[in-house]
C-alpha positions in Angstrom: -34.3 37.6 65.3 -31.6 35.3 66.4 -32.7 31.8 65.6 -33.5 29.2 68.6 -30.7 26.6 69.1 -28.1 27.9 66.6 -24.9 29.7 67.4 -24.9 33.6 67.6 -21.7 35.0 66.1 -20.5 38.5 66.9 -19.1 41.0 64.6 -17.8 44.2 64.6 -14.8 46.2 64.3 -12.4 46.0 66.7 -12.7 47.7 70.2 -16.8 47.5 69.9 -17.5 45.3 72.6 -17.9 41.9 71.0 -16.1 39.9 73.7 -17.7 42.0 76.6 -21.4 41.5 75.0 -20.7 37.7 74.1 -20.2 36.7 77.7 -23.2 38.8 78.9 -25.1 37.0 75.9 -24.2 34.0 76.5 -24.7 33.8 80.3 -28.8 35.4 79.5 -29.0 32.7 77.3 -27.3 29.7 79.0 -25.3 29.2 76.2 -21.1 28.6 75.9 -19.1 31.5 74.9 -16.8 31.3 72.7 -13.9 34.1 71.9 -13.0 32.9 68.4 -9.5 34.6 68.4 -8.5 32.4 72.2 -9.7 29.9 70.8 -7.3 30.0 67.9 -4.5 31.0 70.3 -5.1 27.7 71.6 -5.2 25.5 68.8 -1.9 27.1 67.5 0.4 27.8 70.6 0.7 31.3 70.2 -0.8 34.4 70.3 -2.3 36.5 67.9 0.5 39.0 67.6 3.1 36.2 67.3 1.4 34.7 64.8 0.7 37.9 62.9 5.4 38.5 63.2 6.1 35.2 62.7 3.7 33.6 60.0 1.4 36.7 58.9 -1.6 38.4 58.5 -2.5 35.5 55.8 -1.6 32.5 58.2 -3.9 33.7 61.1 -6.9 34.8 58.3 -6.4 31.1 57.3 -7.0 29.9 61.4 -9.9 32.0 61.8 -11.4 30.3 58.8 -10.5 26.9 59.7 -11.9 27.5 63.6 -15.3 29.1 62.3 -15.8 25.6 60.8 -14.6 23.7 63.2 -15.7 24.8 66.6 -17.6 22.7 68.7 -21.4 22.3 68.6 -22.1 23.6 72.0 -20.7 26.6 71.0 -23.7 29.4 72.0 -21.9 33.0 71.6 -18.5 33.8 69.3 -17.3 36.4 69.4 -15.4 36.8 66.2 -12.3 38.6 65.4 -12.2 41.9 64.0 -11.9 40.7 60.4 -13.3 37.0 60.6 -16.6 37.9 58.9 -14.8 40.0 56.0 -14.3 37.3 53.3 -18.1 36.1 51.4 -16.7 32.7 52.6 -16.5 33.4 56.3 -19.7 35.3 56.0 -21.7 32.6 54.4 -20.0 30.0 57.0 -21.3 32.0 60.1 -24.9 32.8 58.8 -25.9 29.2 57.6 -24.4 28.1 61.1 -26.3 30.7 63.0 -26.8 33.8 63.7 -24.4 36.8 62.8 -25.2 40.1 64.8 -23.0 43.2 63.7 -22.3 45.5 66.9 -22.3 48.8 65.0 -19.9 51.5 67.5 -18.3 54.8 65.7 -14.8 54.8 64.9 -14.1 56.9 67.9 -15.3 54.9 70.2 -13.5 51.9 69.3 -10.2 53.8 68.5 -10.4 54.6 72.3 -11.0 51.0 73.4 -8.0 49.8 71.0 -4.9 52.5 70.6 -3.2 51.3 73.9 -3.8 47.4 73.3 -0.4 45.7 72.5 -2.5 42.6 72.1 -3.9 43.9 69.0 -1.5 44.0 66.1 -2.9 45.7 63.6 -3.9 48.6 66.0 -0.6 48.1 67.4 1.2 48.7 64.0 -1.3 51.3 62.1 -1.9 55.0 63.0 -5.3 56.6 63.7 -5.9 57.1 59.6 -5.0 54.0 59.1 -7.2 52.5 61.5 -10.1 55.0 60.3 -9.5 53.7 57.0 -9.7 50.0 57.5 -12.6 50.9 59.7 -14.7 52.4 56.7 -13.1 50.1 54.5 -15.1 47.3 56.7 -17.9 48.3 57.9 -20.2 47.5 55.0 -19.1 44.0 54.8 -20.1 43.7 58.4 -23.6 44.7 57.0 -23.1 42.5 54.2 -22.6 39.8 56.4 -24.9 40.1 58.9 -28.3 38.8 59.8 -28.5 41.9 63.0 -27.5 45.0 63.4 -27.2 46.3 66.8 -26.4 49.9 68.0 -22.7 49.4 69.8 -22.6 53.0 71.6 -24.5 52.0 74.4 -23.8 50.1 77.6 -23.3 46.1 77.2 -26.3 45.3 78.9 -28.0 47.5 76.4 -26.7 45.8 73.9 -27.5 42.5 74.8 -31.1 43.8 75.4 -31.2 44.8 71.9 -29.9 41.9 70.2 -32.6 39.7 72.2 -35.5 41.7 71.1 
């Protein structure tokens, strides 16, 4: 059960439909949505690939740290990055703040979402095993750090349907 009047943070690997189910979620419950990685865009004048070339994968991990913290209080939805919730610190952050539901998709699913995106470096730079790899490498720390765990095969509305029961 998400609890009343906190944020509700979405995680999940990447391609498994947190930014789509975050808006829908937040529109059903009048809430703010927040995409975590925009936002950091924002704060730091670049985008996430950019960052990733020019100051690394540790730079932007240090961001998405620093924004969890620091994002406003009327922040309803967030839809995290795909490795945001990864570290016990980030983890911890996100469920004494709120909520953290885990959109649980297959690999297959999101690896058809993602392989084409040039917006996502790591997908961008890693082949299919890799990807499978860091996918199975991840997903129990998703379940390690979440409150939620929602079925991400189905439709968005679906989704959000389940995460409100």
């Amino acid at each position: 059960m998400i609890k009343k009047n906190k944020p509700v943070y979405l995680c999940g690997f990447m391609g498994c439909g947190k930014s789509t189910v975050g808006k829908l979620l937040a529109k059903k419950l009048g809430k703010e949505f927040i995409d975590l990685d925009e936002y950091i865009e924002e704060r730091e004048g670049m985008t996430i690939p950019e960052m990733f070339e020019q100051k690394g994968e540790a730079f932007f991990r240090e961001r998405e740290t620093a924004a969890l913290s620091e994002l406003p209080p009327s922040a309803g939805v967030v839809a995290t990055g795909g490795g945001a919730l990864l570290s016990e610190q980030n983890g911890t952050l996100a469920r004494s703040l709120g909520t953290v539901v885990f959109i649980d998709c297959s690999f297959s699913i999101c690896y058809d979402r993602i392989k084409d995106d040039p917006h996502r470096p790591i997908a961008a730079s890693s082949t299919e095993q890799q990807l499978l790899e860091r996918f199975e490498q991840r997903r129990p720390l998703y379940l390690a750090h979440s409150d939620i765990t929602v079925d991400g095969s189905g439709a968005p509305l679906m989704i959000v349907s389940e995460i409100l029961k």
